[in-house]
Backbone and ligand atoms as CSV (ligand in chain L), in Angstrom:
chain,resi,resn,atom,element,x,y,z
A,1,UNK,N,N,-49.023,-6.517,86.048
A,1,UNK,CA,C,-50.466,-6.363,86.230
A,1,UNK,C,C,-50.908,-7.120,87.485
A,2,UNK,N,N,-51.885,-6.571,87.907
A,2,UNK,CA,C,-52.300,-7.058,89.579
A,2,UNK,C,C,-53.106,-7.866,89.141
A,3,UNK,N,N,-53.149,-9.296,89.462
A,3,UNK,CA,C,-54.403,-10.508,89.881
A,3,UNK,C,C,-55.391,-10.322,89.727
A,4,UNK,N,N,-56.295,-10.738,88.790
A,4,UNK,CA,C,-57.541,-10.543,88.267
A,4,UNK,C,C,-58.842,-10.998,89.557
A,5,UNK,N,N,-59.678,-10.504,89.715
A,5,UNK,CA,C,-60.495,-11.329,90.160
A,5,UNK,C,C,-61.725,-11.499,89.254
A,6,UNK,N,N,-62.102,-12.791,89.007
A,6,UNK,CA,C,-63.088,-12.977,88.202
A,6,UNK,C,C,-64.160,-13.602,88.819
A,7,UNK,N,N,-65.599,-13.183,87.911
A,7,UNK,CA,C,-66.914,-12.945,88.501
A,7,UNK,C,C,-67.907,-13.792,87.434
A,8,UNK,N,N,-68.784,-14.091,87.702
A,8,UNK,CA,C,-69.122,-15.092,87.055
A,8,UNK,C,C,-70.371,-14.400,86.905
A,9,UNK,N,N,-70.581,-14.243,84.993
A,9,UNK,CA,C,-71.496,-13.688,84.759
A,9,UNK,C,C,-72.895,-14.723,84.052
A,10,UNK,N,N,-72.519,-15.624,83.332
A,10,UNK,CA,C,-74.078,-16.631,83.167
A,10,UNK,C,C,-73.161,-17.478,82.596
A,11,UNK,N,N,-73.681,-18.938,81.959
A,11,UNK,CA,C,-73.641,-19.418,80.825
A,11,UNK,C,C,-73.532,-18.821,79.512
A,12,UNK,N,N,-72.378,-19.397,78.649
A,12,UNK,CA,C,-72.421,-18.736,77.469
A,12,UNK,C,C,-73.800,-18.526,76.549
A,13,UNK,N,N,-74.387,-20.222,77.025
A,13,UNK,CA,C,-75.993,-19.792,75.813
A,13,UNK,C,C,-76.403,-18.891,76.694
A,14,UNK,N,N,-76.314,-18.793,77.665
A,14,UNK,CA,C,-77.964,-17.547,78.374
A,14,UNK,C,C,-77.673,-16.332,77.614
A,15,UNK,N,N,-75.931,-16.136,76.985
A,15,UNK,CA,C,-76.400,-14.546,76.077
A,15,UNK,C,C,-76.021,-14.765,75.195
A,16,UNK,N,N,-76.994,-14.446,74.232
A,16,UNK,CA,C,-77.356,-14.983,72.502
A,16,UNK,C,C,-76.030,-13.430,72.611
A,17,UNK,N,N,-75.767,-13.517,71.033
A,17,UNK,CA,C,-75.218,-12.429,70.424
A,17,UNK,C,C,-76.421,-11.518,70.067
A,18,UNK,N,N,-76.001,-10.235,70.488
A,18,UNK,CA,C,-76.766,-9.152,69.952
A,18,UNK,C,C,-77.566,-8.807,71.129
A,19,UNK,N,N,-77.565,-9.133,72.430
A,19,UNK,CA,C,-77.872,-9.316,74.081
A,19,UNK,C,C,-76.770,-8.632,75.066
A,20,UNK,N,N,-77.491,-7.990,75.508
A,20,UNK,CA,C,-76.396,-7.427,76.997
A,20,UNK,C,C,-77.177,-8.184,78.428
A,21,UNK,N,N,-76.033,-8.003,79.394
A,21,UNK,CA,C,-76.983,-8.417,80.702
A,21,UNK,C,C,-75.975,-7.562,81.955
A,22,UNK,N,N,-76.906,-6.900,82.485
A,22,UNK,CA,C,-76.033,-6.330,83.646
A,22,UNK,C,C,-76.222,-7.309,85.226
A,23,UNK,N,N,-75.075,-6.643,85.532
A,23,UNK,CA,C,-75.001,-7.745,86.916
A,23,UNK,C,C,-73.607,-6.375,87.810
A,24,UNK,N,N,-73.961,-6.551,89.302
A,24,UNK,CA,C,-73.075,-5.638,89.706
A,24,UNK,C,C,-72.116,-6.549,90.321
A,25,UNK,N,N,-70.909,-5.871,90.403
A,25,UNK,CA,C,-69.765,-6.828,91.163
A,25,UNK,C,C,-68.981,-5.622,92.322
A,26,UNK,N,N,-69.038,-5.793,93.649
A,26,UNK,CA,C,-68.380,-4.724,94.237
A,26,UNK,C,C,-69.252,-3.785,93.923
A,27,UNK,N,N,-70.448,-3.833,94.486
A,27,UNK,CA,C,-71.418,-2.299,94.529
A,27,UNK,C,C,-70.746,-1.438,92.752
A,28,UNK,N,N,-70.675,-1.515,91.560
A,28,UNK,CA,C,-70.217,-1.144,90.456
A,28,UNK,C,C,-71.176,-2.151,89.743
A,29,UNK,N,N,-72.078,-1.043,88.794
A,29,UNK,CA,C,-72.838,-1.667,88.065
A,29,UNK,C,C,-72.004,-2.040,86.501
A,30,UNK,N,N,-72.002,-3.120,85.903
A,30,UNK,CA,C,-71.432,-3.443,84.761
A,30,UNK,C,C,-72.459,-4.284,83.833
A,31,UNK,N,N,-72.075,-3.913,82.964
A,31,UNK,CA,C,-73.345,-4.504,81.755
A,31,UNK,C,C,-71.934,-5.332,80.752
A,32,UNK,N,N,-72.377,-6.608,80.499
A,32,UNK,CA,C,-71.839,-6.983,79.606
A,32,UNK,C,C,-72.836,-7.123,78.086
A,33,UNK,N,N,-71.985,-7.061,77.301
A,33,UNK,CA,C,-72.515,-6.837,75.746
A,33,UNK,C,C,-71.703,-8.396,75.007
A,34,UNK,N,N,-72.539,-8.966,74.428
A,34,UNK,CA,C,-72.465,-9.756,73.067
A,34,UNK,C,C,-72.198,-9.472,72.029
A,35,UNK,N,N,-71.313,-9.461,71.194
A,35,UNK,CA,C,-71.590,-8.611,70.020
A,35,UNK,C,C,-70.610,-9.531,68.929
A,36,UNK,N,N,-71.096,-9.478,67.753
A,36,UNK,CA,C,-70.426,-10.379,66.902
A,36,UNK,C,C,-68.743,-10.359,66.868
A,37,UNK,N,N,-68.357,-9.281,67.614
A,37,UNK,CA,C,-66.949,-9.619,67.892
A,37,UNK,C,C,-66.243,-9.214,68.982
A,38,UNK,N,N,-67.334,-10.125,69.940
A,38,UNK,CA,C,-66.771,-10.564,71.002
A,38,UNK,C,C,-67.352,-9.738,72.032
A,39,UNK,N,N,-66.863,-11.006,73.215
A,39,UNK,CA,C,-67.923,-10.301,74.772
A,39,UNK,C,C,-67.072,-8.693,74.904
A,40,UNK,N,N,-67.851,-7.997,75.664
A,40,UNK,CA,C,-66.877,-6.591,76.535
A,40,UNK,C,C,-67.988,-6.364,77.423
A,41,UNK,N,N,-67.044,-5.693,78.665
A,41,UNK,CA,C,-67.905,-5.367,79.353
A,41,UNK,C,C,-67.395,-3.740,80.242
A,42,UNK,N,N,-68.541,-3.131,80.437
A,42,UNK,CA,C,-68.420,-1.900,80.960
A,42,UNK,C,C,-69.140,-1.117,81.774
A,43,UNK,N,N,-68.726,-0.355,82.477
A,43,UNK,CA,C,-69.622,0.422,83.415
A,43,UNK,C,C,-70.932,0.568,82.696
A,44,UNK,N,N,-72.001,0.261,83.718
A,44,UNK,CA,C,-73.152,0.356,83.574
A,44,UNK,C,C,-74.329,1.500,83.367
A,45,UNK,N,N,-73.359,2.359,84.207
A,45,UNK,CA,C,-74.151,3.808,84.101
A,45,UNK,C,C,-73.583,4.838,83.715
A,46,UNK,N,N,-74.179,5.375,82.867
A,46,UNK,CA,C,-74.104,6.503,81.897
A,46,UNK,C,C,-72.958,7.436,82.161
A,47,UNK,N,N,-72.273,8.294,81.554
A,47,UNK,CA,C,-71.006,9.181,81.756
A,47,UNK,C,C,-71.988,10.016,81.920
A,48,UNK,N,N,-72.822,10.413,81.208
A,48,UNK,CA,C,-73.626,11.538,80.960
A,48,UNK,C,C,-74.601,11.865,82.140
A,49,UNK,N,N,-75.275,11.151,82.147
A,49,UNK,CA,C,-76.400,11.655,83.283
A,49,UNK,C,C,-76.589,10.042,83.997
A,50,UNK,N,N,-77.632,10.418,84.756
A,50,UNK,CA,C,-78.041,8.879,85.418
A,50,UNK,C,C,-78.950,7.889,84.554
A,51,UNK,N,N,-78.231,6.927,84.063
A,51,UNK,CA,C,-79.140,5.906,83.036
A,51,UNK,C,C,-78.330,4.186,83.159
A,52,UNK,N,N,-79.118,3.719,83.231
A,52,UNK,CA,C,-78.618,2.345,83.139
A,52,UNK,C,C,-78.868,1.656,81.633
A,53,UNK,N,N,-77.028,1.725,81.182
A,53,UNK,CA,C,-77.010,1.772,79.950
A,53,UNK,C,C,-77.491,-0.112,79.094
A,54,UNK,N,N,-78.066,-0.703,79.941
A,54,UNK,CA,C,-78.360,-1.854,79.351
A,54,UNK,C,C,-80.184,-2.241,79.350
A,55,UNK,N,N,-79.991,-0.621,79.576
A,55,UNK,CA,C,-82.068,-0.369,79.135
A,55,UNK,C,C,-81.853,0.182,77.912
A,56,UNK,N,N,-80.802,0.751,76.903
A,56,UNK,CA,C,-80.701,0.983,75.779
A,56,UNK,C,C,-80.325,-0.015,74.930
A,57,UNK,N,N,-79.933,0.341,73.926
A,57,UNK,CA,C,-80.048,-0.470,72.877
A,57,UNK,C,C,-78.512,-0.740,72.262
A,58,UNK,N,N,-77.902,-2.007,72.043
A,58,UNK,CA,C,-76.977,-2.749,71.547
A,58,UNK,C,C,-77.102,-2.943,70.121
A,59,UNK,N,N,-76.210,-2.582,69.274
A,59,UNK,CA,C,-76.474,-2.065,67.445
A,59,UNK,C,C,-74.790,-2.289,67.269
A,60,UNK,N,N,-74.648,-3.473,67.300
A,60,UNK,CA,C,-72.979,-4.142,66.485
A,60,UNK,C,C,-72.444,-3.658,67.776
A,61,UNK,N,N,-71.741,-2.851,67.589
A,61,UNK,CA,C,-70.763,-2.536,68.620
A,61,UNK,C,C,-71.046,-0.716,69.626
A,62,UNK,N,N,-72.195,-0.790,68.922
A,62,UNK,CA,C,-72.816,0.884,69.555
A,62,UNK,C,C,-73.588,0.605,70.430
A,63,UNK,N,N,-72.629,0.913,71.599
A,63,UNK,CA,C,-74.212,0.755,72.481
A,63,UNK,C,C,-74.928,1.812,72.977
A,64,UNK,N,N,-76.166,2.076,72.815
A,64,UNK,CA,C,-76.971,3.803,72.939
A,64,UNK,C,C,-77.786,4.076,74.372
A,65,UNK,N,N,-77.352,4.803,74.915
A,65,UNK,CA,C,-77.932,5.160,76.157
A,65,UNK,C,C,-79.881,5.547,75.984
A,66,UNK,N,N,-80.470,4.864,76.878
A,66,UNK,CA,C,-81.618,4.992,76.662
A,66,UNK,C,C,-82.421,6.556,76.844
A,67,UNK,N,N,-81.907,7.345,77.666
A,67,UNK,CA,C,-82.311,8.570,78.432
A,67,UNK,C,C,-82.200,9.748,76.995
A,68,UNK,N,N,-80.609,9.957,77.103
A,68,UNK,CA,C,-80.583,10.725,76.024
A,68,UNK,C,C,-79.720,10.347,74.274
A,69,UNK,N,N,-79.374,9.240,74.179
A,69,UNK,CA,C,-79.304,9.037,73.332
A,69,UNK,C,C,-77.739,8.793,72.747
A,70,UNK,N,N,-77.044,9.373,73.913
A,70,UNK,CA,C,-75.122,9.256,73.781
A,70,UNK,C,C,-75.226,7.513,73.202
A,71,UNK,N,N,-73.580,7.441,72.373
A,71,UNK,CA,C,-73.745,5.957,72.304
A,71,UNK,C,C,-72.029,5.997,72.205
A,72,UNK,N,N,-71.818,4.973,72.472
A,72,UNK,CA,C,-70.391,4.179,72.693
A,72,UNK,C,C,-70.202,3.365,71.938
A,73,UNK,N,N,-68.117,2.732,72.027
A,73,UNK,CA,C,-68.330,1.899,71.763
A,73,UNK,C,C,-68.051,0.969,72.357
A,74,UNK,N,N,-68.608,-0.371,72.824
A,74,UNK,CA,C,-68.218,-1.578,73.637
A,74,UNK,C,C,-67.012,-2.160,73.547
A,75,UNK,N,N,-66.201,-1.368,72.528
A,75,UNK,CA,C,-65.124,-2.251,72.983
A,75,UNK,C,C,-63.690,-1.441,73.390
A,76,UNK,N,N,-64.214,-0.219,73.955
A,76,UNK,CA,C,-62.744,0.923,74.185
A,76,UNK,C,C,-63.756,1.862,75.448
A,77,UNK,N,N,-65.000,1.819,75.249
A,77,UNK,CA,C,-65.656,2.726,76.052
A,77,UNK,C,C,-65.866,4.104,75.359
A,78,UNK,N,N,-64.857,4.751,74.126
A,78,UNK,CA,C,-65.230,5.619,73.319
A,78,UNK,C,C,-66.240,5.831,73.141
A,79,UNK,N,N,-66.525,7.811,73.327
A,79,UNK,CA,C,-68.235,8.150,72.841
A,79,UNK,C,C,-67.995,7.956,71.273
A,80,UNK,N,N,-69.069,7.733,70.729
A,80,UNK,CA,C,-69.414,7.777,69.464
A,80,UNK,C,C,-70.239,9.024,68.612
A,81,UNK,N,N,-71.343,9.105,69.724
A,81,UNK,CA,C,-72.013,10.046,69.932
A,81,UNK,C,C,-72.204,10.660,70.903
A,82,UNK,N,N,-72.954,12.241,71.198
A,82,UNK,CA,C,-73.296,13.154,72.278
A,82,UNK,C,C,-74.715,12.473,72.970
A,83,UNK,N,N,-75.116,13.015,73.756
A,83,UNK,CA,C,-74.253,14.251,74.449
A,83,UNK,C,C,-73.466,13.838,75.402
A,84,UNK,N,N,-72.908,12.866,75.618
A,84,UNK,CA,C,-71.720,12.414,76.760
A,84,UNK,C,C,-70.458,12.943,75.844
A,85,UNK,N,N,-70.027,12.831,76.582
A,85,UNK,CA,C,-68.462,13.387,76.425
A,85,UNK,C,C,-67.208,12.473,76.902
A,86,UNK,N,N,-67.522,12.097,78.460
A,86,UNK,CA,C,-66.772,10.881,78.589
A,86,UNK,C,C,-66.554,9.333,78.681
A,87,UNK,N,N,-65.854,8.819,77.764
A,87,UNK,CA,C,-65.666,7.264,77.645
A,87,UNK,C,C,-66.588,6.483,78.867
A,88,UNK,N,N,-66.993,5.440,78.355
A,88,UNK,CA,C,-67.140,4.657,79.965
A,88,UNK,C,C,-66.205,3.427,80.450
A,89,UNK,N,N,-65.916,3.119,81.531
A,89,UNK,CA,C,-64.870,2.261,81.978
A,89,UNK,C,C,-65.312,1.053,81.315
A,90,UNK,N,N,-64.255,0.155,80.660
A,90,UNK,CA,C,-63.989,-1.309,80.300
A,90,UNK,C,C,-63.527,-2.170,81.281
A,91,UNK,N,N,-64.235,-3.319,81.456
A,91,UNK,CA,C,-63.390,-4.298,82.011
A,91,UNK,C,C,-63.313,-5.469,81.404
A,92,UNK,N,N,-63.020,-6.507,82.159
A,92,UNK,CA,C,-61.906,-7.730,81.411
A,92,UNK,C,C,-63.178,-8.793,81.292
A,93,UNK,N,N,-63.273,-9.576,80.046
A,93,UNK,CA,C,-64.555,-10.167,79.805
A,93,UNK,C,C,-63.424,-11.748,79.604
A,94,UNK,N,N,-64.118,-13.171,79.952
A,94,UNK,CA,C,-63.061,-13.980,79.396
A,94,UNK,C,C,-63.968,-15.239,79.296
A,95,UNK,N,N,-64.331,-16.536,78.275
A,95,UNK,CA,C,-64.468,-17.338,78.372
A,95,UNK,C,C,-63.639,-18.588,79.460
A,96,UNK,N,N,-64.937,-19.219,80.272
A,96,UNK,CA,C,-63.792,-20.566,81.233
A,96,UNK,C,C,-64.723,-21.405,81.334
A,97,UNK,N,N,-64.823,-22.246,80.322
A,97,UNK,CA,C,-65.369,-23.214,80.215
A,97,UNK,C,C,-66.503,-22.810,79.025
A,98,UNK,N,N,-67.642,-22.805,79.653
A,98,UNK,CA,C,-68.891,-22.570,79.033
A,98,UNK,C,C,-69.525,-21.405,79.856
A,99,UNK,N,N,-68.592,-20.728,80.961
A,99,UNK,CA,C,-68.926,-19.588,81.420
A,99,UNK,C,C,-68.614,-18.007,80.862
A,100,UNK,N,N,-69.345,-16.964,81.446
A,100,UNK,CA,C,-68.888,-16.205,81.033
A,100,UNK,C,C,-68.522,-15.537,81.900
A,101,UNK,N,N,-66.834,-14.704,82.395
A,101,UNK,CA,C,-66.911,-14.379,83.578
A,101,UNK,C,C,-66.258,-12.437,83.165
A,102,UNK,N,N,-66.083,-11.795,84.088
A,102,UNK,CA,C,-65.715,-10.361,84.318
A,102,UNK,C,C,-65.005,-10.112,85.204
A,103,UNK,N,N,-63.727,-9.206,84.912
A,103,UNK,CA,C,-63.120,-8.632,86.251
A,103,UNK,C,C,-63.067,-6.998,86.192
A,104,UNK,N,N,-63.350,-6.819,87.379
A,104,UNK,CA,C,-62.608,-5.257,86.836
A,104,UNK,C,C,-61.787,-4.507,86.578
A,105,UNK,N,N,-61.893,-3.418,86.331
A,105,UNK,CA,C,-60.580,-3.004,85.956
A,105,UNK,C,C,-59.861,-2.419,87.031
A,106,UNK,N,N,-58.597,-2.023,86.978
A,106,UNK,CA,C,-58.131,-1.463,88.457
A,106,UNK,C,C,-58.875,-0.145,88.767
L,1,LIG,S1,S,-77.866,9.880,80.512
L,1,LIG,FE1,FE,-76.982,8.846,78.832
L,1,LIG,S2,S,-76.989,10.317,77.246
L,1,LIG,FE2,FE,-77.799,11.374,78.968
C-alpha cells in the first residue's frame, strides 16, 4: 500500500457523535461522519446528481442525500437506497492524538 497522506480534520470534541463535517483536501470534497461506530469518511458529493451530501441527514450509519433522497452507507459507501445507484468513495479516517485526521483513497 502507498503512504498515506493525512489531513487534519478538527479536534475530536468539535464532532459530537451523530455530526458530520465536510472539509476538502486536494480540490475533492469529503464529509466526515461520526457515528456510534466509528469515524468514516467519504466523497462529499452525491453519485447521483449534484448535492453536497453533508446538507443531508446522518441516521446511525445512513447517510441521506438532501436533494433527492438516495442514502448510503458510511462505512463501505454502499447505496442503501435510490435513486443513486453508485457507491460513494471511502477514505481512511484515523484518531492521532485528540485529532481527527483523513487520507484519501488512491
Ligand atoms: S443528488 Fe443525491 S439523490 Fe439525487
Amino acid at each position: 500500500m502507498n503512504d498515506l497522506t493525512w489531513h487534519r480534520v478538527c479536534n475530536l470534541t468539535e464532532l459530537a457523535e451523530g455530526k458530520m463535517r465536510a472539509l476538502v483536501i486536494d480540490s475533492r470534497d469529503v464529509v466526515v461522519c461520526h457515528t456510534r461506530e466509528g469515524l468514516y469518511a467519504l466523497d462529499n458529493i452525491c453519485s447521483h446528481a449534484y448535492a453536497k451530501m453533508d446538507e443531508g441527514r446522518l441516521r446511525g450509519i445512513r447517510l441521506i442525500c438532501p436533494l433527492h433522497g438516495a442514502s448510503f452507507d458510511v462505512r463501505t459507501g454502499a447505496v442503501l437506497g435510490a435513486p443513486a445507484s453508485t457507491p460513494l468513495i471511502t477514505h481512511h479516517t484515523r484518531i492521532s492524538g485528540e485529532t481527527i485526521e483523513v487520507a484519501l483513497a488512491d
